[in-house]
PyMOL commands that place a pseudoatom at each C-alpha (Angstrom):
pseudoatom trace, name=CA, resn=UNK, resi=1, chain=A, elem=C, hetatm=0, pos=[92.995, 134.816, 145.687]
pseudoatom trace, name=CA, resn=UNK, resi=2, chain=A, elem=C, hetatm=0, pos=[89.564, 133.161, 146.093]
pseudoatom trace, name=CA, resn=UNK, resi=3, chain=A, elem=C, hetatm=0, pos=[87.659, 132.432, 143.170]
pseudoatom trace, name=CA, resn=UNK, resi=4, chain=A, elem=C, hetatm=0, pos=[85.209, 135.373, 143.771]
pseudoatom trace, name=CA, resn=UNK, resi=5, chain=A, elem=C, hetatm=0, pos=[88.248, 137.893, 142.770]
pseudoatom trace, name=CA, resn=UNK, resi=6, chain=A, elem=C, hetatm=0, pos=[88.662, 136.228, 139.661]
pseudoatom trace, name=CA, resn=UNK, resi=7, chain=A, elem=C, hetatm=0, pos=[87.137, 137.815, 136.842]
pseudoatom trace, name=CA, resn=UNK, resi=8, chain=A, elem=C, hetatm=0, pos=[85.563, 136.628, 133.747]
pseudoatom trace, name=CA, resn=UNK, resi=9, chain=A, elem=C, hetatm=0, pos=[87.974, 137.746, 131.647]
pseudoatom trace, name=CA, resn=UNK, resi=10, chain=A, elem=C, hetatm=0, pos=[91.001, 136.549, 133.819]
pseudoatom trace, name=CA, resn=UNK, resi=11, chain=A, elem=C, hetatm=0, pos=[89.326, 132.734, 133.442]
pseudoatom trace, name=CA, resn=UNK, resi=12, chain=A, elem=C, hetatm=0, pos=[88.892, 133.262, 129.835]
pseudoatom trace, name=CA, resn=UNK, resi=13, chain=A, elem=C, hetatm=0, pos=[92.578, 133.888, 128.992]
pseudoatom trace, name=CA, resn=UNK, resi=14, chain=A, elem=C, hetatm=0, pos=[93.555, 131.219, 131.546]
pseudoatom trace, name=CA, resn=UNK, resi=15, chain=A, elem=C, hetatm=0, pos=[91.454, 128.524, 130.104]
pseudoatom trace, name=CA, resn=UNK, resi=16, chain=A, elem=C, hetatm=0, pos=[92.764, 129.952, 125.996]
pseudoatom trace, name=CA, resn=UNK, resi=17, chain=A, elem=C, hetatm=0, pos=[96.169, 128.041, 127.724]
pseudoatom trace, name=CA, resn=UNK, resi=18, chain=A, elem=C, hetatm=0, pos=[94.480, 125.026, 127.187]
pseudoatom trace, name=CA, resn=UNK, resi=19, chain=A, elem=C, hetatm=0, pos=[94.792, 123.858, 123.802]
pseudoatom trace, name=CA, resn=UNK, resi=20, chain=A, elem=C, hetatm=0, pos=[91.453, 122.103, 122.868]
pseudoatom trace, name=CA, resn=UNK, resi=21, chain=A, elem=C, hetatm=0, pos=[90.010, 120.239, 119.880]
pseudoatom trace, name=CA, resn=UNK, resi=22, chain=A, elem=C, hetatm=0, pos=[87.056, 122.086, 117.455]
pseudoatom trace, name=CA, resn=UNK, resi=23, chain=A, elem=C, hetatm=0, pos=[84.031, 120.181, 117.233]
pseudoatom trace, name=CA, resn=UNK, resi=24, chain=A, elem=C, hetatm=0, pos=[80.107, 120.722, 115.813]
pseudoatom trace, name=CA, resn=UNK, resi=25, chain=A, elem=C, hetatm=0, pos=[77.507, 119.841, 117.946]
pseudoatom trace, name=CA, resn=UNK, resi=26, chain=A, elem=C, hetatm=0, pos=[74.326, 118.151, 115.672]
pseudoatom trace, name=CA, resn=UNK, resi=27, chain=A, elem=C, hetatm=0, pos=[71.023, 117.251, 116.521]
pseudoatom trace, name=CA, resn=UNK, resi=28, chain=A, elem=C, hetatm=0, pos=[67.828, 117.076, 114.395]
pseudoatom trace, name=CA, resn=UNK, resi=29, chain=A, elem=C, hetatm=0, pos=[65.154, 118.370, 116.261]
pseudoatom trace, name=CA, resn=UNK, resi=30, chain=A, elem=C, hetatm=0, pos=[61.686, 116.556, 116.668]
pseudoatom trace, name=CA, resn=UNK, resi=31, chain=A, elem=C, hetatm=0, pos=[60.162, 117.683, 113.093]
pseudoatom trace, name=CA, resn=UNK, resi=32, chain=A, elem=C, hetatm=0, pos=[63.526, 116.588, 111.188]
pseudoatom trace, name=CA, resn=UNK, resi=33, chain=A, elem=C, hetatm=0, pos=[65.401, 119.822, 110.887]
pseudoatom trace, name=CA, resn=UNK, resi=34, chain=A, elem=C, hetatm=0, pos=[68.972, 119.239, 111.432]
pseudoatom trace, name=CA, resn=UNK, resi=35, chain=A, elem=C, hetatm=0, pos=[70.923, 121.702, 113.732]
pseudoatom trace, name=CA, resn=UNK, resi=36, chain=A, elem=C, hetatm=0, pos=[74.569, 122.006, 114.796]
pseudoatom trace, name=CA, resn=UNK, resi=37, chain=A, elem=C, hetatm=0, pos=[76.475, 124.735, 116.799]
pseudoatom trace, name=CA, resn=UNK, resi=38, chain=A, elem=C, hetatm=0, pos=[80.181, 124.768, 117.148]
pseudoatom trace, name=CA, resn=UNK, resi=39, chain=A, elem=C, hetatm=0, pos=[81.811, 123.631, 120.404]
pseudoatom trace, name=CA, resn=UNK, resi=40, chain=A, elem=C, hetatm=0, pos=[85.491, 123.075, 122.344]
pseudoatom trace, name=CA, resn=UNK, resi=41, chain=A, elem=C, hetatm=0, pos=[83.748, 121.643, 125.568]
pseudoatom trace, name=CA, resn=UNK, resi=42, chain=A, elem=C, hetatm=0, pos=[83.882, 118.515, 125.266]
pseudoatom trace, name=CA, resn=UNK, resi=43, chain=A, elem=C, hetatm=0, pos=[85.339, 115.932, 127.348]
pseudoatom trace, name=CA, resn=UNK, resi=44, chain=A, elem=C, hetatm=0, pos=[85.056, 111.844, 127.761]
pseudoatom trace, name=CA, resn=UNK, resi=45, chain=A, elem=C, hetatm=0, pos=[83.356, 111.142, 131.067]
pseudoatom trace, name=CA, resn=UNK, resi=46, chain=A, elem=C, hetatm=0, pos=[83.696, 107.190, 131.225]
pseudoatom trace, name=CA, resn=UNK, resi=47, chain=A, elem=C, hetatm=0, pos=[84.988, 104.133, 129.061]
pseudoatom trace, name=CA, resn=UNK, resi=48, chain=A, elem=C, hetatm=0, pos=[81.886, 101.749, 130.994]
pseudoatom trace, name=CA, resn=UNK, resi=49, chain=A, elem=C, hetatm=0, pos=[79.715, 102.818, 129.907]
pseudoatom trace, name=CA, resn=UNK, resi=50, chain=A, elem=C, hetatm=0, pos=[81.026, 104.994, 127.278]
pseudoatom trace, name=CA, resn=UNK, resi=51, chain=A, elem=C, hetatm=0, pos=[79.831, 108.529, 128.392]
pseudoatom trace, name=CA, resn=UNK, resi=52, chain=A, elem=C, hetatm=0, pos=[80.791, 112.012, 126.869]
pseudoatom trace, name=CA, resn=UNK, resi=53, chain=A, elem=C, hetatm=0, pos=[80.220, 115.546, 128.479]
pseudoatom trace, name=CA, resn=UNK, resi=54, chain=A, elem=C, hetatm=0, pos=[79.194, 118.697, 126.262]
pseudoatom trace, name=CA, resn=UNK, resi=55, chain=A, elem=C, hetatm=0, pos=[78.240, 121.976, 127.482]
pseudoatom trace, name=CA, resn=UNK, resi=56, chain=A, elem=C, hetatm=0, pos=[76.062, 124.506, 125.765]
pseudoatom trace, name=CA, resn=UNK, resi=57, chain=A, elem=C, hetatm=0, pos=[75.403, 127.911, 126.824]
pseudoatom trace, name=CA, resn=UNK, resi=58, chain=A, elem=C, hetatm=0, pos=[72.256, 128.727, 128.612]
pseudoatom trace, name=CA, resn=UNK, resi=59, chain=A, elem=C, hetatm=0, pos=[71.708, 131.803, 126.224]
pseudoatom trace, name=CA, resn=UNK, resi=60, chain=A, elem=C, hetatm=0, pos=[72.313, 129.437, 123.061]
pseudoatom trace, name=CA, resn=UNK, resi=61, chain=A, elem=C, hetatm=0, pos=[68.777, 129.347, 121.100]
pseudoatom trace, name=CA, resn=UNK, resi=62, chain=A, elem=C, hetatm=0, pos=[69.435, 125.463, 119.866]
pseudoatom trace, name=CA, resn=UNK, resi=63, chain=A, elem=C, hetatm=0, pos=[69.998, 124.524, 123.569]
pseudoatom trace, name=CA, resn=UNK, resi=64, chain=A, elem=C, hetatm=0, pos=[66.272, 123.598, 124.038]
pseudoatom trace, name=CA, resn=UNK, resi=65, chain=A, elem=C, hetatm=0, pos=[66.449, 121.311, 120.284]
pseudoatom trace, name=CA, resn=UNK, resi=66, chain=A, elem=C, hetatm=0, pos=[69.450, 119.389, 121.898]
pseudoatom trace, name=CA, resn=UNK, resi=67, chain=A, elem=C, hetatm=0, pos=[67.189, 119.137, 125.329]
pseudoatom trace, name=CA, resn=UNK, resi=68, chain=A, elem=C, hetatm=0, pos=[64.119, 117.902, 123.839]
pseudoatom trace, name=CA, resn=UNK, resi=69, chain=A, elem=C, hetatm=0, pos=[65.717, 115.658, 120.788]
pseudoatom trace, name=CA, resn=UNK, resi=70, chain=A, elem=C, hetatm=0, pos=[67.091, 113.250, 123.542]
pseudoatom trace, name=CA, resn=UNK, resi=71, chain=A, elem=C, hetatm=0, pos=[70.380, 112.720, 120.761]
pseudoatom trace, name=CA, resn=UNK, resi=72, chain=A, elem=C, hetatm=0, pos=[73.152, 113.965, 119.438]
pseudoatom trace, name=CA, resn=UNK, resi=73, chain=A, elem=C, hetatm=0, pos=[76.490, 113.328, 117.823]
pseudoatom trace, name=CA, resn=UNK, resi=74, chain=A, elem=C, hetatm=0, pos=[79.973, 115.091, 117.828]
pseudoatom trace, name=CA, resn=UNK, resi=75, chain=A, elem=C, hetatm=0, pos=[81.570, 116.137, 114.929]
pseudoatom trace, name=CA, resn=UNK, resi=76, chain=A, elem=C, hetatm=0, pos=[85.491, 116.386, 115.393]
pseudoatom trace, name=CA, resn=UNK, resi=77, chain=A, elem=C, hetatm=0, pos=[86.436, 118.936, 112.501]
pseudoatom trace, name=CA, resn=UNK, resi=78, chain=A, elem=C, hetatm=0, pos=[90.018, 118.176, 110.496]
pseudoatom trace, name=CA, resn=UNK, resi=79, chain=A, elem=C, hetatm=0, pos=[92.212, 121.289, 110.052]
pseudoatom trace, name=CA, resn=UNK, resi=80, chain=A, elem=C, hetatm=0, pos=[90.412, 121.669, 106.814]
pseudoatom trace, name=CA, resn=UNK, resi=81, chain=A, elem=C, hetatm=0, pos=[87.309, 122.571, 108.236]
pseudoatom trace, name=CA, resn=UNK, resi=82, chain=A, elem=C, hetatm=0, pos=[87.902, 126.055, 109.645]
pseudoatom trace, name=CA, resn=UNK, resi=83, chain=A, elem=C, hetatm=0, pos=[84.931, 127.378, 107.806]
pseudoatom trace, name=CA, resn=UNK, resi=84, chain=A, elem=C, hetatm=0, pos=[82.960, 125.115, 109.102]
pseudoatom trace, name=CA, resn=UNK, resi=85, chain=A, elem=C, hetatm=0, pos=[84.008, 126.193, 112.811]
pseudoatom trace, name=CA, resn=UNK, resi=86, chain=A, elem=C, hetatm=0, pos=[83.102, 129.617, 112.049]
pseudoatom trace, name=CA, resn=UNK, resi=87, chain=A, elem=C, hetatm=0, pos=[79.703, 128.948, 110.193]
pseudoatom trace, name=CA, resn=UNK, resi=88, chain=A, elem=C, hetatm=0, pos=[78.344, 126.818, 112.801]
pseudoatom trace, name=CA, resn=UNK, resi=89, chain=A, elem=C, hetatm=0, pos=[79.173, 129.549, 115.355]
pseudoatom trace, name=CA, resn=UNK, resi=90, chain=A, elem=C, hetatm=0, pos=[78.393, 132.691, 113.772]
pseudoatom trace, name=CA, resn=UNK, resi=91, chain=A, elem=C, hetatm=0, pos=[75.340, 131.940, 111.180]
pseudoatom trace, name=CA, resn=UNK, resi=92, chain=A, elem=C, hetatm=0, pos=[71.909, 132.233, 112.842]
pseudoatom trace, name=CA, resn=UNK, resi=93, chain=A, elem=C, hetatm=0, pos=[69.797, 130.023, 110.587]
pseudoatom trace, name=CA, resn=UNK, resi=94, chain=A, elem=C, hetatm=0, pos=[70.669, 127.591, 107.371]
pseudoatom trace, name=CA, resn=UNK, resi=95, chain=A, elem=C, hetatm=0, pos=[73.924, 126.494, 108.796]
pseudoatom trace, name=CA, resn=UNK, resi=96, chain=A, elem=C, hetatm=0, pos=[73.508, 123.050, 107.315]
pseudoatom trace, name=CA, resn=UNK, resi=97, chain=A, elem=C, hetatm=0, pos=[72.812, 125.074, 103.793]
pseudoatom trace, name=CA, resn=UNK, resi=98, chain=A, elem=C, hetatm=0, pos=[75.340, 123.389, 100.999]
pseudoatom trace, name=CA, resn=UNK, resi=99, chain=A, elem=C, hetatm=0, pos=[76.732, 121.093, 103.714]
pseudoatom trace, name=CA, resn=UNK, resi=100, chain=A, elem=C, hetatm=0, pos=[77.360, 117.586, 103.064]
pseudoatom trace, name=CA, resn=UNK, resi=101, chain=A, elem=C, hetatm=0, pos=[76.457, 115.098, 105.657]
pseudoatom trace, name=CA, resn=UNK, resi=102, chain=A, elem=C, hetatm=0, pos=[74.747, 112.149, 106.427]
pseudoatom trace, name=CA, resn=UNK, resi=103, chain=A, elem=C, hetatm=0, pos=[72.020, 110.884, 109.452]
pseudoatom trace, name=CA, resn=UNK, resi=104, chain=A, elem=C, hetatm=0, pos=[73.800, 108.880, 111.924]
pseudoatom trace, name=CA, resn=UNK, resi=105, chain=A, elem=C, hetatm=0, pos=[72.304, 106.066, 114.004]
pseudoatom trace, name=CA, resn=UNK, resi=106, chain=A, elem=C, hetatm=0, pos=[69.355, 108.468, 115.525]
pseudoatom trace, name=CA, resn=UNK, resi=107, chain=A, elem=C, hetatm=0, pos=[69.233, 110.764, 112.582]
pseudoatom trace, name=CA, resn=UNK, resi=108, chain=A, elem=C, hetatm=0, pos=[71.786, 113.139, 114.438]
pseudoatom trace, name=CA, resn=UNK, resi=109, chain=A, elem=C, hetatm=0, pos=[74.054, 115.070, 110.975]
pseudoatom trace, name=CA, resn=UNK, resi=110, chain=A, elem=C, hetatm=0, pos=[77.793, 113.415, 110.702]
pseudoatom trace, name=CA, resn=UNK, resi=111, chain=A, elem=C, hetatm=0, pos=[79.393, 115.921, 108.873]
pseudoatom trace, name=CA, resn=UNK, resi=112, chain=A, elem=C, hetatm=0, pos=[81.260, 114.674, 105.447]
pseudoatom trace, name=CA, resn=UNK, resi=113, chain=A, elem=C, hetatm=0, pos=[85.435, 115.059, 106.221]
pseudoatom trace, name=CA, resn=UNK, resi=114, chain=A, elem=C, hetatm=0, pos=[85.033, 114.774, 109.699]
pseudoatom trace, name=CA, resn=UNK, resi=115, chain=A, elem=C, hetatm=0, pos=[88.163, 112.956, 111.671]
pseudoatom trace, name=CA, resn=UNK, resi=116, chain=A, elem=C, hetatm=0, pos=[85.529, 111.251, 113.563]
pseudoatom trace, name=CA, resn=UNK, resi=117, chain=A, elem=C, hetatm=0, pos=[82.411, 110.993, 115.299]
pseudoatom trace, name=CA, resn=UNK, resi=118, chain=A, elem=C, hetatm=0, pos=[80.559, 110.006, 118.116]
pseudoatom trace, name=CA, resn=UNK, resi=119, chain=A, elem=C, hetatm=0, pos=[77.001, 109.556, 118.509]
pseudoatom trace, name=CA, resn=UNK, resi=120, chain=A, elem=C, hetatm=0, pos=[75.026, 109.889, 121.554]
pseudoatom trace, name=CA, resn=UNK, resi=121, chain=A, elem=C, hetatm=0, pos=[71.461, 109.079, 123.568]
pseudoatom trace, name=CA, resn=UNK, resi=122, chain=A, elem=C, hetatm=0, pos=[71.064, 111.834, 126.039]
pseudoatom trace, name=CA, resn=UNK, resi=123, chain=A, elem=C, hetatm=0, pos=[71.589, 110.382, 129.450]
pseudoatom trace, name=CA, resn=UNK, resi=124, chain=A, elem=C, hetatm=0, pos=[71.604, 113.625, 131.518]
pseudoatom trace, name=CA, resn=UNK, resi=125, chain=A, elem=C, hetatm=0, pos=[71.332, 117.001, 131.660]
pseudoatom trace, name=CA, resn=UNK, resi=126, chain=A, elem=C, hetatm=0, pos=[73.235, 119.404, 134.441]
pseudoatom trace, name=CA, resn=UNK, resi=127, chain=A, elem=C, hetatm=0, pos=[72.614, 122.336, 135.280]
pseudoatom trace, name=CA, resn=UNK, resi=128, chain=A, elem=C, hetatm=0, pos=[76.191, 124.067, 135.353]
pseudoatom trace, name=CA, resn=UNK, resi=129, chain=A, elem=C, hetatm=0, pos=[76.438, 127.820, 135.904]
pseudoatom trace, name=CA, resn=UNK, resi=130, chain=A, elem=C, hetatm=0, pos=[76.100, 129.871, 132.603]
pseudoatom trace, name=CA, resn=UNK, resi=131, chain=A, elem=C, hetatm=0, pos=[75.933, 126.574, 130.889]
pseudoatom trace, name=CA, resn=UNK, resi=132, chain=A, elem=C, hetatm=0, pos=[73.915, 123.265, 130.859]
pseudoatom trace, name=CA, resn=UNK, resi=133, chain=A, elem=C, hetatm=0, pos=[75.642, 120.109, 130.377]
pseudoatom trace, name=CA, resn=UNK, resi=134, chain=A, elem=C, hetatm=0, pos=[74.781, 117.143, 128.341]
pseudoatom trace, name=CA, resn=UNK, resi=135, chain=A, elem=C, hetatm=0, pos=[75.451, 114.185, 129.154]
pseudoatom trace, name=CA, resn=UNK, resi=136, chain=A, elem=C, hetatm=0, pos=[75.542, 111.335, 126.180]
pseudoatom trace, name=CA, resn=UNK, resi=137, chain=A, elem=C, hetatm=0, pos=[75.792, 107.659, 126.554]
pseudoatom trace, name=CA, resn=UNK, resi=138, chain=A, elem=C, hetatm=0, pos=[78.048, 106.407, 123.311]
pseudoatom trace, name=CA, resn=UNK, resi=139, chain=A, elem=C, hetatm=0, pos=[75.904, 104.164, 120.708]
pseudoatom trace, name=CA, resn=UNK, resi=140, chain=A, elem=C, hetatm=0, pos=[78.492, 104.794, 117.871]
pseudoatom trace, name=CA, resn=UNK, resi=141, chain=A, elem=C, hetatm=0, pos=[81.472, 106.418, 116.993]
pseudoatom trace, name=CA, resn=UNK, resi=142, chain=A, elem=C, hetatm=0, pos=[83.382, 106.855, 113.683]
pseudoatom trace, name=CA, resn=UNK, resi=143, chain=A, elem=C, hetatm=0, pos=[87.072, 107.021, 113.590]
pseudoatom trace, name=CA, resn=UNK, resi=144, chain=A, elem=C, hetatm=0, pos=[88.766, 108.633, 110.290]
pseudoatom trace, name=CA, resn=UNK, resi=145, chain=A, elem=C, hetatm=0, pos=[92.198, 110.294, 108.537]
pseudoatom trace, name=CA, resn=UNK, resi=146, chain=A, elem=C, hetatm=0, pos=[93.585, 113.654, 108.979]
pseudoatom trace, name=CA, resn=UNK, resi=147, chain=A, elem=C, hetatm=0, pos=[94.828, 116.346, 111.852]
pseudoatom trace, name=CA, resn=UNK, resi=148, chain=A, elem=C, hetatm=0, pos=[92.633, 117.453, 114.016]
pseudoatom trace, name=CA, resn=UNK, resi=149, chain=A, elem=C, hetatm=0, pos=[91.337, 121.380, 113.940]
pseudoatom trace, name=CA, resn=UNK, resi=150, chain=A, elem=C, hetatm=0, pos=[92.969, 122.880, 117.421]
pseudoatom trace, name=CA, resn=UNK, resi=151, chain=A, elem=C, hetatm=0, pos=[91.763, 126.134, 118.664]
pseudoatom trace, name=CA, resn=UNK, resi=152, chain=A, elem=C, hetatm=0, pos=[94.991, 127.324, 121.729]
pseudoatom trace, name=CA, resn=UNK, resi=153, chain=A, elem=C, hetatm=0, pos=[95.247, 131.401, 123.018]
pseudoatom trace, name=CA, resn=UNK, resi=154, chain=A, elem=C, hetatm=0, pos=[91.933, 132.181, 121.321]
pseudoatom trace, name=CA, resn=UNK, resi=155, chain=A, elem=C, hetatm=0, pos=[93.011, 131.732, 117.859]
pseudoatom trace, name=CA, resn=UNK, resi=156, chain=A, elem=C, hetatm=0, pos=[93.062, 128.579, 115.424]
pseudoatom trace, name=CA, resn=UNK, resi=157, chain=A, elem=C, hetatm=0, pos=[96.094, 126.523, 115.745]
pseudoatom trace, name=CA, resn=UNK, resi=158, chain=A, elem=C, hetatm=0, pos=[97.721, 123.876, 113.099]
pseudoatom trace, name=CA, resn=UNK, resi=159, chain=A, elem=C, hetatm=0, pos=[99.363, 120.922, 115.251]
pseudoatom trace, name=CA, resn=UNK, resi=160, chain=A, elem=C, hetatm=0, pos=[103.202, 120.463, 114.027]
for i in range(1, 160): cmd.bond("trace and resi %d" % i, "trace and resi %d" % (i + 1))
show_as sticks, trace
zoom trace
């Protein structure tokens, strides 16, 4: 089968077989404002120098903020943080409403009860199909307690 007979839907439930870690996606754009979608592409690119891979959606509105901030950090959610998952991905505006966080080295949000964090310059950008990808050179990273929030066959997932 060549990969034009695959459909988008086929590729969808393929890739759900790949259990993957929930993450939000912060920047604050030029004039201060923080933003943050959620995300589960995400990947380490290189240990020298420390490089990280993200990859927004063409169609996402805070795709140009993330472009033009030239930062941004990744929040890895805990199990606890569910709600957080699904506000960052679902509310248009105010996500950051009666969320507790802090400004990282370059002002990008780290998100209170995180497992960790990792803060980033923006390196690159690639062009990648329906989807641009950001490419983030590692200034700092923050390492915490708890289990992680896994998302596996398109549903939320506890590890154990």
């Amino acid at each position: 089968m060549s990969s034009a007979e695959v459909s988008s839907e086929l590729f969808r439930r393929a890739c759900a077989l790949f259990p993957t870690g929930v993450a939000v996606l912060t920047t604050r754009a030029l004039n201060g404002t923080a933003h943050g979608l959620t995300i589960n592409a995400f990947c380490s690119l290189s240990l020298t120098p420390p490089l990280v891979l993200v990859a927004v959606d063409r169609n996402c509105s805070l795709l140009e903020t993330f472009e033009k901030s030239g930062h941004f950090a990744i929040n890895f959610l805990s199990s606890e943080q569910r709600h957080l998952s699904v506000r960052f991905s679902e509310l248009p505006e105010g996500r950051f409403s009666g969320v507790s966080w802090a400004p990282g080295a370059e002002g990008a949000p780290l998100v209170d009860g995180a497992i960790g964090s990792v803060e980033c310059r923006t390196q690159n950008i690639i062009d990648a199909g329906d989807h641009r990808a950001l490419i983030g050179q590692v200034i700092a990273a923050t390492v915490g307690e708890g289990e992680p929030l896994v998302f596996f066959r398109s549903a939320y997932q506890r590890i154990g």
